[in-house]
C-alpha positions as a Markdown table, in Angstrom:
| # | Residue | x | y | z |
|---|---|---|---|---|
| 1 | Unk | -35.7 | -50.1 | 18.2 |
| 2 | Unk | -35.6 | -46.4 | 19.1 |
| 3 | Unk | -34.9 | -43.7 | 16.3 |
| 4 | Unk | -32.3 | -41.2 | 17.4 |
| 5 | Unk | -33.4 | -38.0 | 16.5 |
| 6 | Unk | -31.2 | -35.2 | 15.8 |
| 7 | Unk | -30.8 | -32.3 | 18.3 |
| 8 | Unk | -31.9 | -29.3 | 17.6 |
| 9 | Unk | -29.8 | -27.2 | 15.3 |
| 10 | Unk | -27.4 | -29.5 | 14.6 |
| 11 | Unk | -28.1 | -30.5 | 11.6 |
| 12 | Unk | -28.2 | -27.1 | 10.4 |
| 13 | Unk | -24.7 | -26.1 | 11.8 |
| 14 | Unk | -23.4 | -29.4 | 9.8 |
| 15 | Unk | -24.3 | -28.1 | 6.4 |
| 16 | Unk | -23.2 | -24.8 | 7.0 |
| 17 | Unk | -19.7 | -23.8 | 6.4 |
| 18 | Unk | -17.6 | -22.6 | 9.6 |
| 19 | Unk | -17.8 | -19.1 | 9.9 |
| 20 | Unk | -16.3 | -18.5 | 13.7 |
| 21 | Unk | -12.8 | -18.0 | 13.5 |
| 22 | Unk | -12.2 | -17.3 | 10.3 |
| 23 | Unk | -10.4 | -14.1 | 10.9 |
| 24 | Unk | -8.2 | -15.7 | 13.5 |
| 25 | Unk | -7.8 | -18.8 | 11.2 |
| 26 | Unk | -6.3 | -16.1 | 8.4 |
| 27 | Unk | -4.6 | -14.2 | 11.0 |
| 28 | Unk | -2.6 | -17.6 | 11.9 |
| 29 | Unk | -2.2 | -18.6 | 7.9 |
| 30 | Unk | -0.9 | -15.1 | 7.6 |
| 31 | Unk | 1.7 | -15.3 | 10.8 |
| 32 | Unk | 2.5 | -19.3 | 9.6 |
| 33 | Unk | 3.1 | -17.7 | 5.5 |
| 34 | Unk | 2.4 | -14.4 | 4.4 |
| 35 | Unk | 4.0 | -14.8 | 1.1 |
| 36 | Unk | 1.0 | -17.5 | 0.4 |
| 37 | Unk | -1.7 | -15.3 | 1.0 |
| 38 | Unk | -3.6 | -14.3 | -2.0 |
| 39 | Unk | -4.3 | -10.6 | -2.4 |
| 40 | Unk | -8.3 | -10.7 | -1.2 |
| 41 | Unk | -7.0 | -12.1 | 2.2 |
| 42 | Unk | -4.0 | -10.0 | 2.8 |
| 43 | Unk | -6.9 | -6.7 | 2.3 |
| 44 | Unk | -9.3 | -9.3 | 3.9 |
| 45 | Unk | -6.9 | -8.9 | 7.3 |
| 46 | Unk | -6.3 | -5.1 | 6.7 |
| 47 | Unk | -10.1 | -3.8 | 6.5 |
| 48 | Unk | -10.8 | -6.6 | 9.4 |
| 49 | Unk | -8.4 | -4.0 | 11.2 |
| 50 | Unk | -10.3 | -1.0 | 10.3 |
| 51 | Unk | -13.8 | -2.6 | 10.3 |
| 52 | Unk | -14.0 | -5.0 | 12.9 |
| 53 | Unk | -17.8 | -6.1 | 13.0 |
| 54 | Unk | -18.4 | -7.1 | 9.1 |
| 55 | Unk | -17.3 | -9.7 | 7.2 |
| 56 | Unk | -14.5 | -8.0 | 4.7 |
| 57 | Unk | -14.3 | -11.1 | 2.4 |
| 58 | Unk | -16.7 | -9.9 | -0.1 |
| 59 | Unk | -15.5 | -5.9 | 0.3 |
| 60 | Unk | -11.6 | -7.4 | -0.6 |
| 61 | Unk | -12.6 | -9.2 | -3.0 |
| 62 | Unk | -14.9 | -6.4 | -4.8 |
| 63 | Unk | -11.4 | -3.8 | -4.0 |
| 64 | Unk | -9.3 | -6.1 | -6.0 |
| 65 | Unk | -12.2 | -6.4 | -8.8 |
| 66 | Unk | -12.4 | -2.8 | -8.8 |
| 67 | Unk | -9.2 | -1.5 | -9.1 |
| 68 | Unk | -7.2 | -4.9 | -10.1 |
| 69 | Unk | -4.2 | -5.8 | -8.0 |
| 70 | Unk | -3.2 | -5.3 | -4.4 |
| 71 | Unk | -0.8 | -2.7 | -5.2 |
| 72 | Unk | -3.7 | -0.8 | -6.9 |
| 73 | Unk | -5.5 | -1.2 | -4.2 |
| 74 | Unk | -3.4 | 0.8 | -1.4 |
| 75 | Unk | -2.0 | 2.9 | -4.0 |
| 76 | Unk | -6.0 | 4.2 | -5.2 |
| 77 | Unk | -7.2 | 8.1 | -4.4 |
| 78 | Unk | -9.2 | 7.9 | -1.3 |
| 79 | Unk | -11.8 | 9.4 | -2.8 |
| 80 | Unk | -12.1 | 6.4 | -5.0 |
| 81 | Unk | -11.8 | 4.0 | -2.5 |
| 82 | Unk | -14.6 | 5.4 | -0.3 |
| 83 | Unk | -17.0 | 5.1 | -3.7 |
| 84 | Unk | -16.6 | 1.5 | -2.9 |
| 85 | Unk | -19.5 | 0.4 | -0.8 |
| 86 | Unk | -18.5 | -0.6 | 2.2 |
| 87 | Unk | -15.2 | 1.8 | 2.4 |
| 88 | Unk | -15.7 | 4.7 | 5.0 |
| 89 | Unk | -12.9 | 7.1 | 5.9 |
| 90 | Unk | -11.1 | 4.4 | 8.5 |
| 91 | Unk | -11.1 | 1.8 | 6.0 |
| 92 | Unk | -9.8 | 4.3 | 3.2 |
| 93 | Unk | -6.9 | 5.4 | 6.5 |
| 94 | Unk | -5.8 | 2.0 | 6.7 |
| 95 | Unk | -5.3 | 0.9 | 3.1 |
| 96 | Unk | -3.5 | 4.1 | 2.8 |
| 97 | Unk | -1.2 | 3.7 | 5.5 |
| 98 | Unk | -0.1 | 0.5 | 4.0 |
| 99 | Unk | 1.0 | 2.2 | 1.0 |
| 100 | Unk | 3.0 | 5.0 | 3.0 |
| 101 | Unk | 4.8 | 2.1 | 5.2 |
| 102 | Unk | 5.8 | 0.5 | 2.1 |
| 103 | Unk | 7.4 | 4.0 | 0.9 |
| 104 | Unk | 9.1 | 4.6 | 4.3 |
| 105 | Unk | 10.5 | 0.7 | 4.2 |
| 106 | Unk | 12.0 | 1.3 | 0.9 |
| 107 | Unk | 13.2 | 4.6 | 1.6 |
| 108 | Unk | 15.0 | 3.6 | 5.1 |
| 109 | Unk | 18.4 | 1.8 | 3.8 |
| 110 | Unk | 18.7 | 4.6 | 1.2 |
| 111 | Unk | 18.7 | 7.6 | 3.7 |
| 112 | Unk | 22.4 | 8.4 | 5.4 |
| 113 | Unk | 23.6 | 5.9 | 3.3 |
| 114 | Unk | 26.0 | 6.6 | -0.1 |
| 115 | Unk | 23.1 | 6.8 | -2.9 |
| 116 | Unk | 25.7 | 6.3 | -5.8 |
| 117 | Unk | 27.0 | 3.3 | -4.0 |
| 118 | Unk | 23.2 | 1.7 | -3.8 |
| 119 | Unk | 21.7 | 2.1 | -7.0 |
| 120 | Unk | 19.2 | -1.2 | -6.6 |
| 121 | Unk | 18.4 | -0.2 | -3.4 |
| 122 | Unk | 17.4 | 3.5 | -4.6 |
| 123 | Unk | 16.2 | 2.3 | -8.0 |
| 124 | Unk | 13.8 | -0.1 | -5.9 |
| 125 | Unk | 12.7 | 2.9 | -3.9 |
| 126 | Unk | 12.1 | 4.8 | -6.7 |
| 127 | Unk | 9.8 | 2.2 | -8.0 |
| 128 | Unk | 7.6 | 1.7 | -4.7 |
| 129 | Unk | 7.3 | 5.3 | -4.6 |
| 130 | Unk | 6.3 | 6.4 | -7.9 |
| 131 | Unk | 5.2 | 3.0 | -9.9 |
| 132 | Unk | 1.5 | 2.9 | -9.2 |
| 133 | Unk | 0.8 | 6.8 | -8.9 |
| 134 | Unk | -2.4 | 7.6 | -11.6 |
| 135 | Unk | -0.3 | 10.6 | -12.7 |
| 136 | Unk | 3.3 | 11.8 | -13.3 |
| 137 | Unk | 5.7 | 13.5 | -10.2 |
| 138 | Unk | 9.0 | 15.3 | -11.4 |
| 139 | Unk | 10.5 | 13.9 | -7.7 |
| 140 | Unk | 13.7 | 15.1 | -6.7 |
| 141 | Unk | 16.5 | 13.6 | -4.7 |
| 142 | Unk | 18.8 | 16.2 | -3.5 |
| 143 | Unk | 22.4 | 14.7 | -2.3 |
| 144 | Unk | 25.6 | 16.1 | -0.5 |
| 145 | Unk | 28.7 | 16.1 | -1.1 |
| 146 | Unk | 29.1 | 12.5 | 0.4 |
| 147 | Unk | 26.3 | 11.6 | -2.0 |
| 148 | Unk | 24.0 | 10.9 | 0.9 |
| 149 | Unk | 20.4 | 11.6 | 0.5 |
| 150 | Unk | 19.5 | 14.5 | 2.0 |
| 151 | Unk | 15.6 | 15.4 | 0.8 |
| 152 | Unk | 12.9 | 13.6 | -1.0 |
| 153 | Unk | 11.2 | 15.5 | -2.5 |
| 154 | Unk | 7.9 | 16.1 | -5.1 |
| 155 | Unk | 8.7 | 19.1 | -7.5 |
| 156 | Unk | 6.0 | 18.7 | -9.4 |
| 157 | Unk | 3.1 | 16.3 | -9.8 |
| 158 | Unk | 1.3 | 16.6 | -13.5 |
| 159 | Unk | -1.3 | 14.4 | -15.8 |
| 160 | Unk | -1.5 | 11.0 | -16.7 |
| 161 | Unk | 1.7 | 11.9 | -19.4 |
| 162 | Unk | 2.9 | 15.8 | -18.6 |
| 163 | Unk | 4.7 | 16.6 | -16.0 |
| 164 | Unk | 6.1 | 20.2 | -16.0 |
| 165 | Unk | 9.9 | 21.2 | -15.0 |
| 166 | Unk | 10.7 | 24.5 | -13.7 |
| 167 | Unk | 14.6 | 24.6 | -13.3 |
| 168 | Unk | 14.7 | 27.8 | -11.5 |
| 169 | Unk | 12.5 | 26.4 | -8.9 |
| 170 | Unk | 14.8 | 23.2 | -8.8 |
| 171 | Unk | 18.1 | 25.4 | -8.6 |
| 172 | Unk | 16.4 | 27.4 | -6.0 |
| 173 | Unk | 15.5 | 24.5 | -3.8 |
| 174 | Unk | 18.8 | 22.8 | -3.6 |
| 175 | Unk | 20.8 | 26.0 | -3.2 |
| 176 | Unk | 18.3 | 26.4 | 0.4 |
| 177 | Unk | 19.2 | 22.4 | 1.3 |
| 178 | Unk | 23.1 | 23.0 | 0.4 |
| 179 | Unk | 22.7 | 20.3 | -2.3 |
| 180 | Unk | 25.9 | 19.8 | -4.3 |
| 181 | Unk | 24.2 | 17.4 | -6.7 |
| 182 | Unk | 20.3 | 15.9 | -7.5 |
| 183 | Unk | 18.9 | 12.9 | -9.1 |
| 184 | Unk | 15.6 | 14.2 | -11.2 |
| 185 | Unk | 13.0 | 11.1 | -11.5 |
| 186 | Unk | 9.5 | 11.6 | -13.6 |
């Protein structure tokens, strides 16, 4: 009796785990559910985007480490994600974006729309916008008479608990838009 032996390599590729595919694998699981993608693999899929030759496992993992949550994440100063290893300029782009397109999704349904009428819908907009920023914004809304939404705007941005408030500089602003009445957020 013969004694097969094993070809060569094989039994090396049978105790390693299956590394081809894995970022189409995740891309699938992430088309099939997003909602059940933990946090690592929904950065895992962005910074595969951005850096396409390196394994971003490790690098999403040590982002959500770092800075705690997803949200934290693609709400961080750039300049604090790129002391990450790992996180060049592109990378730093494309969390950053995510964070922006979030803003711009919540803000959508509230623009040309009756504010007053929408309170959850501004209220949530308010929250994507401002919830996760490191320091305090004195953000304006300035409405017509419709109570449509007619700017957005940042008045003032200020520390981690001081924001200041100049009210000739707010009166001055929504006499230029034609503003017949504001919401003030900090």
């Amino acid at each position: 009796m013969t004694a097969e032996l094993p070809l060569p390599g094989l039994a090396e590729s049978v105790d390693k785990p299956d590394h081809k595919g894995h970022r189409e694998r995740l891309r699938r699981r992430f088309l099939d559910a997003p909602e059940a993608l933990p946090d690592y693999e929904l950065l895992e899929l962005l910074l595969g985007a951005a850096i396409p030759q390196k394994d971003t496992k490790p690098l999403a993992k040590a982002l959500i480490k770092r800075f705690g949550s997803f949200a934290d994440v693609v709400t961080a100063d750039v300049e604090d994600l790129k002391a990450i290893d790992g996180i060049k300029e592109v990378a730093a782009a494309t969390l950053k974006v995510v964070r922006e397109a979030a803003i711009r999704l919540a803000r959508a349904p509230v623009l040309n729309t009756s504010v007053i009428s929408s309170w959850d819908v501004l209220l949530d907009y308010c929250r994507t916008a401002m919830t996760t920023l490191p320091t305090e914004q004195f953000r304006l809304l300035f409405l017509d008479r419709k109570n449509t939404l007619i700017a957005d705007e940042v008045q003032q941005t200020g520390t981690v608990d001081h924001t200041p408030l100049y009210p000739r500089e707010v009166v001055k602003r929504a006499l230029a838009l034609h503003a017949s009445s504001i919401i003030m957020m900090i």
